[in-house]
C-alpha positions as MATLAB code, in Angstrom:
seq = 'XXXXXXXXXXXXXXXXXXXXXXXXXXXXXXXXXXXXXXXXXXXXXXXXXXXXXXXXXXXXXXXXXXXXXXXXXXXXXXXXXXXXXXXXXXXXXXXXXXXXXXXXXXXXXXXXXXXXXXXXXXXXXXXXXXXXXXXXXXXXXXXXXXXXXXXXXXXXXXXXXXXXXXXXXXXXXXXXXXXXXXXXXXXXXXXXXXXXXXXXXXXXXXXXXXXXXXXXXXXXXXXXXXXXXXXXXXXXXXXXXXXXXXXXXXXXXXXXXXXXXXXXXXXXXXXXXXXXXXXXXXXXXXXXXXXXXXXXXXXXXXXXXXXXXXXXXXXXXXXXXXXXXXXXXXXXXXXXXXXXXXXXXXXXXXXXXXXXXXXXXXXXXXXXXXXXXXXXXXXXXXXXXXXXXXXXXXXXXXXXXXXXXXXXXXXXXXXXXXXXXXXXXXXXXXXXXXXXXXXXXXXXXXXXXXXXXXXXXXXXXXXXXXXXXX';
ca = [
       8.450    9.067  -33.644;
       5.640    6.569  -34.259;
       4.334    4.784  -32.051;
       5.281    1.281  -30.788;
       8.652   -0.501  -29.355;
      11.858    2.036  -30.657;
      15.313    1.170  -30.097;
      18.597    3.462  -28.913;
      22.191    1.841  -29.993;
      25.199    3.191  -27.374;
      28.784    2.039  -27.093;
      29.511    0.359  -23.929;
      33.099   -0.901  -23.646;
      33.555   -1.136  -27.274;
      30.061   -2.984  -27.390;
      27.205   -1.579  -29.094;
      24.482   -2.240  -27.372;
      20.795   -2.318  -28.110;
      18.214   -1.110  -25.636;
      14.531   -1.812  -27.019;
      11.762    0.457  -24.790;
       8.702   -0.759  -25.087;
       8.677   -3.823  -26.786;
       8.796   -6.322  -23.600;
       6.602   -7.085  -20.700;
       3.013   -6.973  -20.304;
       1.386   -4.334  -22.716;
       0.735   -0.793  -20.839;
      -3.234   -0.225  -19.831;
      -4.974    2.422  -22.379;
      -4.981    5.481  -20.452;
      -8.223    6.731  -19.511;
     -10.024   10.134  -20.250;
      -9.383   12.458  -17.183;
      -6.647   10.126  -15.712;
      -2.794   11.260  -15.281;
       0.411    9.145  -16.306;
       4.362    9.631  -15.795;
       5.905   12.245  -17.643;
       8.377   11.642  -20.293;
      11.889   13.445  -20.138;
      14.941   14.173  -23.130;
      17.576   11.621  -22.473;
      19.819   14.950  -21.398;
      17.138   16.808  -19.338;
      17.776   16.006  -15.939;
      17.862   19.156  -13.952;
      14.772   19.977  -13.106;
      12.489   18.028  -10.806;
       8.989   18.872  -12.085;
       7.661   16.330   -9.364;
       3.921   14.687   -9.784;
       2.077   12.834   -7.209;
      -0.202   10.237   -8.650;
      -2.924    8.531   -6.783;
      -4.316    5.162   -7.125;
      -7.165    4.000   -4.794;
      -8.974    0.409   -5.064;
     -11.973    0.765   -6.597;
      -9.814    2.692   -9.722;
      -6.522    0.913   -9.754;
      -5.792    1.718  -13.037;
      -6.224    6.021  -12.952;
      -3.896    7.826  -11.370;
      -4.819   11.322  -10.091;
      -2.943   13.925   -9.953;
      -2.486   15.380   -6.668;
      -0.982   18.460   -5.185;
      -2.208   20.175   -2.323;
      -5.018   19.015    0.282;
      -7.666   19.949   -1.498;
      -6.809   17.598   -4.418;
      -6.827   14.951   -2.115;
     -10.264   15.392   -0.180;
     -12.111   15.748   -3.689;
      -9.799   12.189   -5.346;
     -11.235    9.676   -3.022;
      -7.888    9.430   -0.153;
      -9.014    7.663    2.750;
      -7.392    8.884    5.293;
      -8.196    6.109    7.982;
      -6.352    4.103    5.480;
      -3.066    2.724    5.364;
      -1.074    4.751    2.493;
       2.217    3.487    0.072;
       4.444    5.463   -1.462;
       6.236    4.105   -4.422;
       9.694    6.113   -5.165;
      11.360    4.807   -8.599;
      15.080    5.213   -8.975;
      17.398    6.604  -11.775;
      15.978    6.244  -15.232;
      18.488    5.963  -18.170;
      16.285    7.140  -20.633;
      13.654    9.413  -19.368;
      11.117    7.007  -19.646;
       8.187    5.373  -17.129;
       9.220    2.638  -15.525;
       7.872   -0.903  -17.007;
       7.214   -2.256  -14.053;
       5.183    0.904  -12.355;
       1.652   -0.362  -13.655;
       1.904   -3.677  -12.311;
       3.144   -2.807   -9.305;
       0.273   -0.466   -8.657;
      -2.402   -2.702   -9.380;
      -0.792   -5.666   -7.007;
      -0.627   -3.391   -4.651;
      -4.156   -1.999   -4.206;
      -5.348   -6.056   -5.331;
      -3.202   -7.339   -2.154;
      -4.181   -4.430    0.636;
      -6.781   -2.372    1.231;
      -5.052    1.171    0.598;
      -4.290    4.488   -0.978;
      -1.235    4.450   -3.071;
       0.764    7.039   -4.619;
       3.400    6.892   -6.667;
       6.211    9.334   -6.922;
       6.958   10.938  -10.664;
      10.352   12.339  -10.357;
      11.556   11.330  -13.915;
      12.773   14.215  -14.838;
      15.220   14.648  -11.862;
      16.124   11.206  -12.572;
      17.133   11.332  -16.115;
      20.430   12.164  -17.822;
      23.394   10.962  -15.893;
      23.453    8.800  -12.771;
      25.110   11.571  -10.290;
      22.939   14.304  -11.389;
      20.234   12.145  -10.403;
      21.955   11.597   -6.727;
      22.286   15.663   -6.698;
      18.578   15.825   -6.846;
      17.615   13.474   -3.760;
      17.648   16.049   -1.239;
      15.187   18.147   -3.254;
      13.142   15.850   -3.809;
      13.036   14.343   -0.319;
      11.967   17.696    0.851;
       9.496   18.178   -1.283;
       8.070   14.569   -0.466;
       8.233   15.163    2.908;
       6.067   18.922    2.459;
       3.734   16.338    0.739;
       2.995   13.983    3.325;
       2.969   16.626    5.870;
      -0.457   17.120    4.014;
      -1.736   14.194    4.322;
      -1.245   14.319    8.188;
      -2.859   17.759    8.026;
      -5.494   15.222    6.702;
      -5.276   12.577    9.976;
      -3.279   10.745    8.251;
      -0.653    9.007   11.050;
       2.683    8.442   10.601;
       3.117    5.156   11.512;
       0.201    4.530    8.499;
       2.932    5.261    6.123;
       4.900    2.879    4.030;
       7.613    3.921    1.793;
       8.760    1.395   -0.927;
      11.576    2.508   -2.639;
      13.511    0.937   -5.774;
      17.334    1.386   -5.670;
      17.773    5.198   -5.763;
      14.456    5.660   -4.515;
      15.437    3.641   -1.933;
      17.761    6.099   -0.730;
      15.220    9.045   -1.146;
      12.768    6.308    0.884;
      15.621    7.147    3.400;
      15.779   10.457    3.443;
      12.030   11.232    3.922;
      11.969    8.879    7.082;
      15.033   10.690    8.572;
      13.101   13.905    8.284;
      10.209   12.594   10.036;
      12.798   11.497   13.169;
      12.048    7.635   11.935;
       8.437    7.466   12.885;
       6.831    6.557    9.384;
       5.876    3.126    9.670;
       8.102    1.526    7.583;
      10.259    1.799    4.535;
      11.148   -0.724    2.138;
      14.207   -0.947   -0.459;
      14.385   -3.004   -3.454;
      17.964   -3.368   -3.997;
      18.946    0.092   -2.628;
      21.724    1.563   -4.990;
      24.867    1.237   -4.661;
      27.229    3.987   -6.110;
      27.642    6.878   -4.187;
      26.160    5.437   -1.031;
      28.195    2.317   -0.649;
      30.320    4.326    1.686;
      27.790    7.032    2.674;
      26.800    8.013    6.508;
      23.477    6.779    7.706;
      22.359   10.626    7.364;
      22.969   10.273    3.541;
      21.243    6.608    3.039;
      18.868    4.552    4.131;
      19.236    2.860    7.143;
      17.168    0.753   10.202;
      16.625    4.469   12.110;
      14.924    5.958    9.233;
      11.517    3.872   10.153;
       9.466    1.584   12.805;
      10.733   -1.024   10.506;
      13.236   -0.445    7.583;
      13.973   -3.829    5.200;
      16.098   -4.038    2.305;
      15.702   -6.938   -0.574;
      19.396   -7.126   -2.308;
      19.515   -8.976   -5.824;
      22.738   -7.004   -7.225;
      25.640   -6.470   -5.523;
      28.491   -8.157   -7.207;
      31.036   -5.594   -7.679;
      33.174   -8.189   -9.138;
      30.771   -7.954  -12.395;
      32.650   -6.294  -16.056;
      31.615   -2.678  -15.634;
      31.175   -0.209  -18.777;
      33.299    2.429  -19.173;
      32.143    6.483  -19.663;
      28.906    6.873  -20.276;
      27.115    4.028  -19.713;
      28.650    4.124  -16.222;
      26.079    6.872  -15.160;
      23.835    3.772  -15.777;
      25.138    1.401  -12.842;
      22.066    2.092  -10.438;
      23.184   -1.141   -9.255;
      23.091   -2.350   -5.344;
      24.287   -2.113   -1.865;
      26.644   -4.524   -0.527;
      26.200   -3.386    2.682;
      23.005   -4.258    5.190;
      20.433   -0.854    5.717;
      17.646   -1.930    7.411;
      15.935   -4.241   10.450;
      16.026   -7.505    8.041;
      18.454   -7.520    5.266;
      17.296  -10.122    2.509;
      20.144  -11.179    0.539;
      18.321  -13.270   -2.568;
      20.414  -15.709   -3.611;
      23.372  -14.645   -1.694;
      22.308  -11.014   -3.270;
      24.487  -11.935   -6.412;
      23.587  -13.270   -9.674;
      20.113  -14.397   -9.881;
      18.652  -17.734  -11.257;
      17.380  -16.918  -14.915;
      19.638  -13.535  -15.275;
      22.425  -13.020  -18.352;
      25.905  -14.092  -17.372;
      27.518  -12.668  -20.134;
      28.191   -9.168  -20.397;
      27.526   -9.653  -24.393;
      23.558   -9.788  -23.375;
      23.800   -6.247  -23.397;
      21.302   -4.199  -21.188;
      19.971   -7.509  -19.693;
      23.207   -8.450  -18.296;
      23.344   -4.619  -16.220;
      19.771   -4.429  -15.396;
      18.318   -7.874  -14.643;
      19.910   -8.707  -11.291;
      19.046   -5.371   -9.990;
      15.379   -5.340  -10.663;
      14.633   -8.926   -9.809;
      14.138   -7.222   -6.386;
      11.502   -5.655   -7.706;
       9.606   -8.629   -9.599;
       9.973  -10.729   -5.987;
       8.166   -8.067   -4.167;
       5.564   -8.109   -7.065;
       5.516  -11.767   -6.684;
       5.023  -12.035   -3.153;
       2.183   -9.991   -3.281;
       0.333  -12.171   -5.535;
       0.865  -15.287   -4.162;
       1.062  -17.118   -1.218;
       3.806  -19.387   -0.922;
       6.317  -17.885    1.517;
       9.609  -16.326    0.659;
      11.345  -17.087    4.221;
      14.646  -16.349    4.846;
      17.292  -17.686    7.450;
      19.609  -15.022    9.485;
      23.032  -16.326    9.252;
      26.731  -14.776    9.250;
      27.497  -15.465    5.415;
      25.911  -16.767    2.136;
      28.650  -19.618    2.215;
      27.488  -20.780    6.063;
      23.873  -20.733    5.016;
      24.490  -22.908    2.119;
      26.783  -25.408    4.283;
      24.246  -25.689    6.918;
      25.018  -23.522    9.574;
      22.131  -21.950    9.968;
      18.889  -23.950   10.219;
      16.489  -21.474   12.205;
      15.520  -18.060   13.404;
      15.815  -18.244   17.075;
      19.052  -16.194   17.285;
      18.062  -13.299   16.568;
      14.149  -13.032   15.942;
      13.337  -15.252   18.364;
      12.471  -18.387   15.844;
       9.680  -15.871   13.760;
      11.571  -15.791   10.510;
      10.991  -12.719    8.143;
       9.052  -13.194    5.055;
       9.407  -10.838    1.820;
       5.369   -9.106    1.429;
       3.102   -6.977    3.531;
       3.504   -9.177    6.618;
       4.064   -6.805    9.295;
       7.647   -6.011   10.237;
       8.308   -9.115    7.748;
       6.652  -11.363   10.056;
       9.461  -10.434   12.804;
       7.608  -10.390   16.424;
      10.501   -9.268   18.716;
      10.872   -5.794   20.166;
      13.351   -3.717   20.271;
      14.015   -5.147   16.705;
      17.705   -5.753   16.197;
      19.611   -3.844   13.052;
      21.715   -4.553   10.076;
      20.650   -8.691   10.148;
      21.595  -10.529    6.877;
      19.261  -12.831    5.728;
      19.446  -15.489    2.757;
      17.201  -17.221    0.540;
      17.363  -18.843   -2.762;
      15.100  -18.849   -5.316;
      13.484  -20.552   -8.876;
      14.324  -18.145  -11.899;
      10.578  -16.768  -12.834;
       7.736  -16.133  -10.715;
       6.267  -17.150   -7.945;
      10.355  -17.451   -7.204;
       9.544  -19.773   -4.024;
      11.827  -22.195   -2.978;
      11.765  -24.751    0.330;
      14.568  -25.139    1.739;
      15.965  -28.508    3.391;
      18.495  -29.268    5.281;
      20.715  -32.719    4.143;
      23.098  -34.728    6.014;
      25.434  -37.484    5.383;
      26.924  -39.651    8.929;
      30.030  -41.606    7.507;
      30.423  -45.082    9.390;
      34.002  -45.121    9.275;
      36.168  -41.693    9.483;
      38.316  -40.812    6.424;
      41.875  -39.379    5.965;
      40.599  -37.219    3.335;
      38.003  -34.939    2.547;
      34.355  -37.039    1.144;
      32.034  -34.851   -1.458;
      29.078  -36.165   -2.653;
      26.134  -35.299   -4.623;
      22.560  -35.065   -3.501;
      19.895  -34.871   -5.730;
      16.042  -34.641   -4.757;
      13.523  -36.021   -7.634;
       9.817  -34.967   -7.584;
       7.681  -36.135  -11.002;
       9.976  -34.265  -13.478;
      11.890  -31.760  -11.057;
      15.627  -32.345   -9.847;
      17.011  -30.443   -7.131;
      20.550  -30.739   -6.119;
      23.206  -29.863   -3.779;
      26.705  -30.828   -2.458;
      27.672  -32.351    1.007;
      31.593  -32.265    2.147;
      32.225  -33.869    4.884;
      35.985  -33.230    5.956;
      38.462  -35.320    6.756;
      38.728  -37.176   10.275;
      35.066  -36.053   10.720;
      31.793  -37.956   10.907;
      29.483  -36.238    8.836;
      28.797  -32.732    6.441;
      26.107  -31.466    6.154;
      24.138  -28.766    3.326;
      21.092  -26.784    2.291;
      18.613  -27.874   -0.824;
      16.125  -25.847   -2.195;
      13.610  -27.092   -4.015;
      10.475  -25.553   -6.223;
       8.359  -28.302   -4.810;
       6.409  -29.197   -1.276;
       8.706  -31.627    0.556;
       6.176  -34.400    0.811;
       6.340  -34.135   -3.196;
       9.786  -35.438   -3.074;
       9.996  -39.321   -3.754;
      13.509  -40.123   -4.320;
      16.898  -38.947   -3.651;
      19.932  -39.791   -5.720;
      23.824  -39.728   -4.430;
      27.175  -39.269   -6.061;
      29.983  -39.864   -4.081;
      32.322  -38.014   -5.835;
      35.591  -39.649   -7.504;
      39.191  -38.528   -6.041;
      40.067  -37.906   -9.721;
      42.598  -40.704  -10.479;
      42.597  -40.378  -13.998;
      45.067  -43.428  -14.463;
      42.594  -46.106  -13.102;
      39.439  -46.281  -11.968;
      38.548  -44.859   -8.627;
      36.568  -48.108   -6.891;
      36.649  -46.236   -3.133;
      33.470  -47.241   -1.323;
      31.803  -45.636    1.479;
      28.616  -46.578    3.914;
      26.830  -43.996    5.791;
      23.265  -42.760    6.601;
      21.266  -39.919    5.140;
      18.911  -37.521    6.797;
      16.693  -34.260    6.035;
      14.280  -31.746    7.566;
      12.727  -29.232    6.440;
      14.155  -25.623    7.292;
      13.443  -23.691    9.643;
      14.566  -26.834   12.315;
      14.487  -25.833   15.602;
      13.588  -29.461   16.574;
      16.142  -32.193   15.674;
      13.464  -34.941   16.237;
      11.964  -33.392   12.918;
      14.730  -34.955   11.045;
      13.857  -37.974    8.830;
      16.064  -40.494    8.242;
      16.391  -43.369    5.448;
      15.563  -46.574    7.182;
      18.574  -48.618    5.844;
      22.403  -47.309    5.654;
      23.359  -45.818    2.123;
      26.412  -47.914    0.079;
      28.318  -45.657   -2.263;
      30.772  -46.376   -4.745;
      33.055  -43.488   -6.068;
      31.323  -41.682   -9.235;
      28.179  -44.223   -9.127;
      24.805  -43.113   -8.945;
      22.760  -44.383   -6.573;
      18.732  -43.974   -5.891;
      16.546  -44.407   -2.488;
      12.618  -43.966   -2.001;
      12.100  -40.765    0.158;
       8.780  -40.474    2.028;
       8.268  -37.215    3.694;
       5.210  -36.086    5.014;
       3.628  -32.448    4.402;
       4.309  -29.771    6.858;
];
């Protein structure tokens, strides 16, 4: 085959779909002499493990050594008295090294002082999605005989962190469990789904499998067109369920800003949710606006507004997506299984702020009032809907924006028309508007326009905001 991009055609559904390797991304780094890569497996050869261990340390973040026993690693630069990640891939389709590996490696060692290795198990990975599952108690073992090394080395156990992407998630779990959940802490990007959906905590990863176990979901809309036969061995796809400490559910953990919605985008459409879990982490380690998220009992309560801070459970320190330790979570014992939600842009950094908004009617209503608000920095809209029942006083909402809140100069309102289509709805109502910036654990932090807000059914109107920076 020459080299460059190359393409493989497959029938999914009655689709023929394209997958280009190779011909996306940022370009791979030119190996160098005396430096080891990922292997390369047949798209059938999936039986065998053939398992490498590849270290990267900072001051060569781009040559991975190949490492076996204890002697490898006192002669390829490990530092023991440092912290150490292990990065666990998941199933791969095609046999080939993950995309994203390189990057990930390099962020890594740029954002924390350690050694990192990453684990090359593409050959047990290749083929057909439930072979792959077959093979994570073999390889868990022999990860496991690994890092008993590297405490033969002084290496503690709390020193180890685990990051594992959907199937390697599970594998992530695995090793933990065998170490009675002392490593330090394990962390899944979108852990996968089939097979372990309904699995016992002994068979997936879960908050007693580490010191601290999170879990970032981007992909767990079963209700999603599926392919049929083979292409169903592809569906690496993620938990619905919570598996760890802190739970981040991106964007309700559904269909992500900037992802296909049609299933006729072909590989995009399956893959893109899942590994936006992935890019985040990336993300967050390269930059450093926060990527907070907000404990709450549903994606639908955090959007309405019922859930404005972190003091039940954490204790008001809300978790952040990154290296923070234990997600920036400062409570002990640390509670289990805790949903959390954030949303996000559609490309990187990802950050969003997130504000609450609130409209107080003057007069009560025998029907439910919707309307529209919109926040307006330079060229940037942000917007979001407030419904404020019937026979009550006021709704209330979440907006997320891209942009600092003192950025914001104007909000817009639509008070939404009760869809007379025979005549023209001319329904006025007068309230007043208010916002803070999330997390609120103060009330007195809300600001409120000076002047009550007149709206007319499907009229725009516009107000000055002037918010200071936080």
């Amino acid at each position: 085959m020459p080299p460059g991009p190359w393409k493989s055609c497959f029938w999914v559904g009655g689709l023929l779909l394209w997958l280009s390797v190779g011909s996306s991304g940022d370009a791979p780094p030119t190996p160098q002499p005396n430096c080891a890569d990922f292997q390369s497996a047949n798209l059938f050869e999936g039986t065998d493990l053939k398992v490498q261990f590849l270290l990267f340390v900072p001051s060569n973040p781009s040559c991975g050594q190949l490492v076996e026993g204890s002697s490898d690693l006192q002669n390829s630069g490990f530092n023991a008295t440092l912290g150490t990640k292990l990065i666990i891939h998941g199933f791969r389709v095609l046999g080939t090294k993950p995309s994203w590996i390189d990057k990930f490696i390099r962020t890594l060692l740029l954002a924390t002082n350690a050694n990192v290795i990453a684990v090359d198990w593409i050959y047990g990975s290749t083929g057909v999605y439930f072979s792959a599952v077959k093979n994570v108690i073999k390889l868990s073992l022999e990860i496991s005989l690994f890092l008993n090394k590297l405490l033969v080395l002084g290496v503690s156990e709390s020193s180890i962190h685990i990051i594992g992407v959907s199937l390697g998630a599970h594998v992530g779990g695995m090793v933990g469990q065998l170490f009675g959940g002392q490593l330090g802490q394990i962390t899944g990007l979108d852990p996968a789904g089939p097979e372990y959906t309904r699995a016992s905590v002994e068979e997936r990863l879960d908050a007693g499998d580490a010191l601290f176990v999170e879990a970032i979901h981007t992909d767990t809309d079963n209700r999603k067109p599926k392919p049929t036969g083979l292409f169903l061995a592809m569906l690496d796809l993620g938990i619905r369920i919570p598996v760890g400490h802190v739970d981040y559910f991106v964007n309700g953990g559904q269909d992500q800003p900037g992802c296909p919605t049609f299933f006729y985008a072909g590989y995009s459409y399956l893959i893109c949710d899942h590994m936006r879990a992935v890019h985040l982490y990336i993300s967050a380690l390269e930059n450093s606006c926060p990527l907070m998220a907000f404990p709450c009992a549903s994606y639908k309560a955090f959007l309405a507004g019922r859930c404005l801070d972190c003091f039940n459970p954490f204790l008001l320190s809300c978790p952040r997506i990154g290296l923070v330790e234990q997600g920036g979570v400062k409570i002990e014992p640390l509670p289990k299984e805790v949903k959390v939600y954030l949303l996000t842009t559609s490309s990187a950094p990802y950050c969003m702020h997130h504000s609450l908004v609130e409209f107080h009617l003057k007069e009560l209503r025998n029907k439910d009032t919707n309307i529209e608000v919109t926040f307006l920095s330079s060229n940037v809209t942000s917007s979001s809907k407030i419904t404020i029942p019937k026979q009550q006083r006021y709704g209330k909402g979440i907006i997320a924006h891209a942009t600092p809140q003192c950025q914001i100069n104007q909000v817009k309102f639509k008070f939404q028309s009760s869809n007379r289509v025979w005549k023209k709805d001319r329904t006025t109502i007068i309230g007043k508007f208010c916002t803070a910036l999330l997390p609120v654990n103060d009330r007195e932090k809300m600001v409120c326009l000076p002047e009550p807000v007149n709206l007319q059914a499907s009229v725009t109107v516009s107000r000055d905001l002037n918010l200071a920076c936080v």
